[in-house]
N, C-alpha and C positions, 0 to 999 in steps of 0.2 A: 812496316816497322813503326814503334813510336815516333812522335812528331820530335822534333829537335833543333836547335838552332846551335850556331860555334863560332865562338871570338876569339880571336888569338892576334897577339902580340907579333907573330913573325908575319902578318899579311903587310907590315909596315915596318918606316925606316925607324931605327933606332933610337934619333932625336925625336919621332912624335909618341913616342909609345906611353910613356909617362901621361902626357895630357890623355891621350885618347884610350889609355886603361881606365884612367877618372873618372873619365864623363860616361863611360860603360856602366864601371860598376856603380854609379849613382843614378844613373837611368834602371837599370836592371838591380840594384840591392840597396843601396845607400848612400847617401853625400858622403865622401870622405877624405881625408888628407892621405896621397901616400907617396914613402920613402922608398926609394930601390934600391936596392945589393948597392953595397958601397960598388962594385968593381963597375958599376951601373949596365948591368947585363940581364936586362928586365925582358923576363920571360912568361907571361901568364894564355891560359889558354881555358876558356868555360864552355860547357857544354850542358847547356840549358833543357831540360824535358818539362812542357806543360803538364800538370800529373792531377786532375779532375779539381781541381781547385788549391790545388799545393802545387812548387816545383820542384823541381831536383835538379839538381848542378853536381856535375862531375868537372873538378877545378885542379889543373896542372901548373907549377908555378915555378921557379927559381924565389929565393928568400924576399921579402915583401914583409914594411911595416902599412898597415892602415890604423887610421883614428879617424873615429867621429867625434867634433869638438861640441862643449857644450853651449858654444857660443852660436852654433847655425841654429837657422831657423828649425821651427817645429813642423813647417810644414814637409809633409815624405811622399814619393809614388808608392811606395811600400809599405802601410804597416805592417809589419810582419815580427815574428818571430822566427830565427832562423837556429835548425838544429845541424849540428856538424857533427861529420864523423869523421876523423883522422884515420888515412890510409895509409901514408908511408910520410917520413919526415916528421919536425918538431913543431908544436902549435904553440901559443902561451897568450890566451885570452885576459879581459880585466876589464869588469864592469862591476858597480853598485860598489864599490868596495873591496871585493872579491877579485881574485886571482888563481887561474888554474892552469898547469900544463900537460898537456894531454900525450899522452905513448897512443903508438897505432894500435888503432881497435877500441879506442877511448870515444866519447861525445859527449856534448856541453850546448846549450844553446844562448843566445844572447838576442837582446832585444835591439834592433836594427833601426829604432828608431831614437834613443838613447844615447848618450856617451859611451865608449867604447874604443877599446886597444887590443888591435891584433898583432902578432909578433911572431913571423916564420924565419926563423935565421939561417935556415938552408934551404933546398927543394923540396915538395913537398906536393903531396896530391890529400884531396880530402874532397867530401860528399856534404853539399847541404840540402836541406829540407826549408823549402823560403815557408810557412806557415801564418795563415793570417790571425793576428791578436785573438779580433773575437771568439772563434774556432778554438784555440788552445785556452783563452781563460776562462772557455764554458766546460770546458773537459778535466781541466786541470785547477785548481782554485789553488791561489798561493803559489800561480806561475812565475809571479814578477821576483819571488826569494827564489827562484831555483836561477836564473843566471848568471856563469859561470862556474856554475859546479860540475865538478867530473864526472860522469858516467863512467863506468867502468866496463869495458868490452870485455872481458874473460870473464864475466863467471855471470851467473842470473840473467836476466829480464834483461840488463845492459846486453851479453850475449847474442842475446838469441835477437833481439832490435837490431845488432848493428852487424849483426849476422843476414837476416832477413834483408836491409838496405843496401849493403853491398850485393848482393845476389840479384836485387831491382835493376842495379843501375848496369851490374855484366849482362845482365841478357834482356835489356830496353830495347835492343836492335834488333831481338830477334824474335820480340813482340809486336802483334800487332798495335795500332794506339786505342783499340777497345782495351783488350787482356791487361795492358800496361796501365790507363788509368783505374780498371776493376781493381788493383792491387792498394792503391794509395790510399783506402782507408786502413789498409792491413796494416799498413807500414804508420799512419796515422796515432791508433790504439794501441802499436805497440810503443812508440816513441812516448803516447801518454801514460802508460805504464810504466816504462824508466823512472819517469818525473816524478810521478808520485812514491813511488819506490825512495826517491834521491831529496824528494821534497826533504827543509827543514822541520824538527817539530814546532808546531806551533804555527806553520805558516797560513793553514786551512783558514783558521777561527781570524790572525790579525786579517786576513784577505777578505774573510765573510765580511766580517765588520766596517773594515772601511768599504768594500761595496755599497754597505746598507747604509751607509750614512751616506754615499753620492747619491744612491737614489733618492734618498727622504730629502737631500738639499736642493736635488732637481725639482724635485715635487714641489717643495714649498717655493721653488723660486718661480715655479709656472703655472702655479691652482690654480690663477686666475684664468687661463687658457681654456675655453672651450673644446678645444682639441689638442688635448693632453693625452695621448692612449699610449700604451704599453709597448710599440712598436718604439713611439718617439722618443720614452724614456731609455730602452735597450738601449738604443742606435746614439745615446747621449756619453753611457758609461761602457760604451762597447762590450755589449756581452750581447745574448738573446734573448727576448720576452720571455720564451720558458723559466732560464736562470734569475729572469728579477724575479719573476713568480716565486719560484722557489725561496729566493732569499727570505722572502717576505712571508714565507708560508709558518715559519716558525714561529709567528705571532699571530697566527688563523687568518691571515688578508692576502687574499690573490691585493695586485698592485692598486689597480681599479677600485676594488674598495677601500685601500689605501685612502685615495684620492677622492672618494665619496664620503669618507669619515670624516677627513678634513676638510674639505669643503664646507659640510655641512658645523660642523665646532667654529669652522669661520663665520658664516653666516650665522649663528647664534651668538657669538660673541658681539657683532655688528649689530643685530637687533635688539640685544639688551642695553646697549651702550648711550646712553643720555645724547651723546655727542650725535649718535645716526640716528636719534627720533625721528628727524626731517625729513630722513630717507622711507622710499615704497620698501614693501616688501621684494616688489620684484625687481627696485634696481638694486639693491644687496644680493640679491640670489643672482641676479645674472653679473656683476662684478666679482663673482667666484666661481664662476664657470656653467651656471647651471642654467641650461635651455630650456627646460621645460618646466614649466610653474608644479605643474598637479602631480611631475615625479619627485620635484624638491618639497612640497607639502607632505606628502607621503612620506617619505623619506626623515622626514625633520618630526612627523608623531612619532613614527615607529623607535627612534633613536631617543626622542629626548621627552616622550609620553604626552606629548599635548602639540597643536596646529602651530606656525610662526606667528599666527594674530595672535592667539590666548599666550604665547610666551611672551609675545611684546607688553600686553596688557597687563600681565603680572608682574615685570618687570618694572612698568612705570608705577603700578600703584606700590610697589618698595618703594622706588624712590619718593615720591611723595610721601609715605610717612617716617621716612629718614628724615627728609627734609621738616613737618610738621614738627618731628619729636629734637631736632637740634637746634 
């Protein structure tokens, strides 16, 4: 059968359950503050499936507030995005802004690293999907607008998604944990298909955009870096090297040439400049990342039609007859 692990509230006394619910679920999902049943008859029970790089949680509970406040630190064991499906009982999520409450058969997902309010005012079982940032913002663009919107389980793509995930988690037990992880990208692409289905308009393009302005502000804030590659940039604005490429494709530059056009505008800017006469040729090229003399020579004709010496040389005889002629 799949692999599985289970925490529950009843393996202890009454008085510790509150604390050691907390430290559970902020080891296992999130930091968070929580409230119990006024009658304080705190019942929660999780059932955790490792699922090929996602998890799944089947969560039984008695009524339970959580909050993450915006006052904790940034730092998380989780980043994650977490997608929920409401299986019996009341939900009433609120993040960004937003507020949704969900009927069984509904899903919504929110971002677990975030502020964020949860609100189950009676018992209640539901299904999450722990999903890692990178993974859902290379698939989904304009994931960060869709948290706390309702999915809707009756009818469409919501349907057949929260259809599909309940049916995962009844017969997890009577899979092996090959078959059971084979599933999890099914379960994956259909969850990314909701989103964009539920996406706001408009979200794509404000999401491209601010992407591509953290890349270009990583960029410039690390030209000077000799080992500046495409991996380092991803892993900066949590996405994947494929997806910066792409961002950046709409302007004809994989990232790398990003970073070699720039470079080299730097170093011409530098060489023409009164101020870096003093300076070599090669300690200007190597103060902007560039290693090798004869690829940044090359590199600086082909771009700007003439060698860094004949550009410097023309450079200063301007100035010299600015200076002569004022």
């Amino acid at each position: 059968m799949a692999d599985r692990v289970v925490f529950s509230t009843d393996d202890l006394p009454t008085r510790q359950r509150r604390a050691w619910l907390r430290e559970v679920i902020g080891r296992e999902y999130a930091d968070v503050e929580i409230t119990p049943p006024a009658d304080d008859r705190l019942f929660n029970e999780m059932t955790i499936y490792p699922w090929n790089g996602l998890r799944l949680s089947a969560i039984r509970s008695n009524a339970i507030t959580i909050e993450r406040l915006q006052r904790e630190p940034k730092s998380v064991r989780h980043d994650d995005y977490f997608a929920v499906l409401l299986l019996s009982g009341e939900y009433f999520l609120q993040q960004d802004g937003r507020e949704t409450a969900l009927r069984p058969g509904d899903m919504t997902i929110y971002d677990a690293t975030r502020p964020h309010r949860i609100v189950c005012p009676g018992r209640f079982t539901k299904l999450i999907v722990s999903i890692p940032r990178s993974k859902l913002r290379e698939s989904v663009a304009g994931v960060e607008h869709c948290s706390a919107l309702r999915l809707e389980g009756d009818r469409g793509v919501g349907s057949v998604t929260a259809g599909f995930l309940r049916s995962c988690a009844e017969h997890a037990r009577d899979m092996t944990a090959r078959q059971f992880d084979a599933l999890s990208e099914n379960c994956f692409d259909l969850l990314a298909l909701a989103l964009t289905a539920a996406r706001p308009a408009g979200a794509t393009s404000r999401s491209r955009s601010a992407l591509e302005a953290r890349i270009r502000a990583y960029v410039e804030e690390h030209l000077a870096d000799s080992k500046l590659d495409t991996a380092t940039v991803a892993a900066s604005v949590g996405v994947s090297s494929r997806y910066v490429n792409d961002i950046l494709a709409e302007d004809g530059l994989s990232l790398m040439r990003y970073v070699w056009k720039r470079r080299l505008e730097s170093c011409r800017r530098d060489i023409g400049s009164p101020t870096s006469a003093g300076r070599s040729l090669t300690d200007i090229a190597f103060s902007w990342g560039f290693n090798d003399l004869s690829h940044f020579g090359r590199s600086f004709k082909q771009s700007f039609g003439c060698s860094p010496r004949e550009y410097r040389k023309a450079c200063l005889a301007g100035d010299e007859r600015r200076r002569r002629m004022s």
